[in-house]
N, C-alpha and C positions, 0 to 999 in steps of 0.2 A: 534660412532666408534672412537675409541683413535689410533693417530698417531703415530708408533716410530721414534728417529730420534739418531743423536749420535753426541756428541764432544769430539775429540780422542777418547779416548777409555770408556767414562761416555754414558750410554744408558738413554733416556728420553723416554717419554711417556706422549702425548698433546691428551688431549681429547676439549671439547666444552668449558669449563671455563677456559682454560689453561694448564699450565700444571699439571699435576696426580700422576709422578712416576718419580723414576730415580733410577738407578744401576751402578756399577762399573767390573757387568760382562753382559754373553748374557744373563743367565738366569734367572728365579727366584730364590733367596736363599734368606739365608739368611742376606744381606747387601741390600734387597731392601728396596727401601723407596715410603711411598704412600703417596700424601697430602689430606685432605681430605676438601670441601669446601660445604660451601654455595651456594643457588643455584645463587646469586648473585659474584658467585667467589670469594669474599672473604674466605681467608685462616683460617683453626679451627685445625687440628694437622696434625700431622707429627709421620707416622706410622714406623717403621722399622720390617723387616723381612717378613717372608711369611702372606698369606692371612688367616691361622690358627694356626700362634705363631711368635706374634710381640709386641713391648715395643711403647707407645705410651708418643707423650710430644704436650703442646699445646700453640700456639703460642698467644702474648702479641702484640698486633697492634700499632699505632696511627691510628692519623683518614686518612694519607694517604696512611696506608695500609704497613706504615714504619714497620719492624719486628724490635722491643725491645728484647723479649726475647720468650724463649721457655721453657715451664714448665712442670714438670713430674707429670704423671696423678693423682701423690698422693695431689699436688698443692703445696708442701715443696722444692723440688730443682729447680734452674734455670740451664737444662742444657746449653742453649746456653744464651748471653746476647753480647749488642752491643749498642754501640755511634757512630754516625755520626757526620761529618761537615755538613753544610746546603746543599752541593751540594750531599751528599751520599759518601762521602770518609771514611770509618771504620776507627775510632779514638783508640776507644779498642774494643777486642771482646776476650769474657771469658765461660768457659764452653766443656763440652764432647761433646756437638753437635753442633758447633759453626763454623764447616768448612763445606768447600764447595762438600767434600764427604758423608755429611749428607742432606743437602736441599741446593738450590743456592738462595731462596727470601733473597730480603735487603730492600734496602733504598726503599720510597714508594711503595713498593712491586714487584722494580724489581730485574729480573731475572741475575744472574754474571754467571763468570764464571774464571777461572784461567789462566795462560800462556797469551797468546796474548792479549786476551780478559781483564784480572786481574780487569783494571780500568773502566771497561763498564759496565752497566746496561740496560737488555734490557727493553722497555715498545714496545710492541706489534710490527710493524713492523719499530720501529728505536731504536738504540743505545744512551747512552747518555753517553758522556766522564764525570766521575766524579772529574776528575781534570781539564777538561778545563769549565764545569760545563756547556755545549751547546751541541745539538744532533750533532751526526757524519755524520748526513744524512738533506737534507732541509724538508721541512716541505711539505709532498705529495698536501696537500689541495690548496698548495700555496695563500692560503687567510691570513697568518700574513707573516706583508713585512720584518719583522727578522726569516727568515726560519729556523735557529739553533738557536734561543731562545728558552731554555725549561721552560717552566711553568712562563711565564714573566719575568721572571729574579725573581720569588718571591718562589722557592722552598720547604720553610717553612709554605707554605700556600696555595699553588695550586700542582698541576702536572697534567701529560698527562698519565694514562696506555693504551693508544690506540696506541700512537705514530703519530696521524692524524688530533688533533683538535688543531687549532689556540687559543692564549690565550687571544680574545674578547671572545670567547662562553666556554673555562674554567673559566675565571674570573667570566661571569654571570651568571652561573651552579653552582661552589662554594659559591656565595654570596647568592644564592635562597637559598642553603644549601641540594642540592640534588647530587644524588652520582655523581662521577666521568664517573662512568660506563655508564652512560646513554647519554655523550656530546658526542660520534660518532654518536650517532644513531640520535642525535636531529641536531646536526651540518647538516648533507645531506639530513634532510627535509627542515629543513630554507634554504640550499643553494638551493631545490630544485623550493621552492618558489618562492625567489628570482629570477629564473630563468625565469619562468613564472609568472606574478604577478594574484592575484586577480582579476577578472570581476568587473565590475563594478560593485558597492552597494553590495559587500561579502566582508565580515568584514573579517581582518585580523585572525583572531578566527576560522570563518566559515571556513576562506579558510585552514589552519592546519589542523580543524577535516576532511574535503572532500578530502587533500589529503593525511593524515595518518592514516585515521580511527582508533583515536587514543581513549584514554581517557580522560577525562576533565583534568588532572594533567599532564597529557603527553603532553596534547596540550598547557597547558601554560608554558611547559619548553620548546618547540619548540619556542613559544615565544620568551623567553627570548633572548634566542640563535640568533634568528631573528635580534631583536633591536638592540644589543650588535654589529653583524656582519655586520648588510646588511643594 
């Protein structure tokens, strides 16, 4: 079931991966816009107009989900295109669909927005000033002792889209080479762990799959996450 919610007068629409939709009126016409994604969230295009007559462009990633550009379904124009600084401050941005009344993703795939907000980037439930290059909010898990560090101070090669994980169990999630997506969920079985430990003579292992009746791959990124942290 997808959420609506609004910033002034821009209408969104947040389903299970994020967000889905966004409008500049109440209703549908045609100036909607739909994103359309993977079942891992990751972002695939960017529809405009109703649900039966709409122009579609598809978005240009890096691998942390930074939008490069937007391409038309023919694969010959870039409507939208952009450069960053390292912390996600737009250096240029070129193209027809390159503002923020056509999609808000940017820098590793967060969410802007304009007026007050202009220099912020959300990743799930914290903000991250792209001029002071540090979250607006401390770090909920309060397990890294720099609470407004975002992505270690290494943003070129880590981030947080959760807005919840410490940058011990980013950095050993990145280094395994497994997505992003998956360090909230591995981060609060290792803490849960850690809270209780092991029985005696149940392996480290043992003890991840009994309490996340996980998968073999799932449980050695709980792992990781573990060592790194705790």
């Amino acid at each position: 079931m997808d959420e609506r919610t609004r910033y002034g007068a821009r209408h969104y629409r947040i389903g299970l991966l994020g967000l889905t939709g966004q409008r500049e009126t109440t209703t549908e016409g045609p100036d909607s816009r739909s994103f359309t994604r993977l079942p891992d969230g990751t972002l695939i295009s960017l529809r405009i107009g109703t649900a039966t007559s709409y122009t579609s462009s598809y978005y240009t990633l890096d691998e942390l989900g930074t939008v490069l550009a937007l391409t038309d379904a023919a694969g010959t124009t870039d409507t939208a295109r952009y450069t960053y600084d390292p912390y996600g401050t737009i250096l240029t941005r070129t193209g027809t669909w390159s503002g923020l009344t056509h999609h808000p993703f940017r820098f590793a795939g967060g969410v802007t927005n304009d007026g007050a907000l202009a220099d912020h980037l959300k990743y799930g439930t914290r903000y991250v000033s792209s001029a002071s290059g540090t979250w607006t909010q401390p770090d909920p898990s309060r397990a890294d002792p720099n609470t407004y560090q975002y992505a270690g101070s290494n943003p070129c090669n880590a981030g947080d889209p959760t807005g919840r994980v410490p940058w011990c169990a980013i950095s050993a999630i990145s280094l395994a080479g497994n997505s992003l997506r998956l360090i909230g969920a591995a981060f609060t079985l290792a803490a849960g762990l850690a809270a209780a430990p092991p029985t005696a003579g149940l392996s480290l292992y043992a003890a991840i799959a009994n309490l996340a009746g996980t998968t073999a791959a799932e449980v050695g990124l709980v792992a990781a996450v573990y060592y790194s942290c705790f």
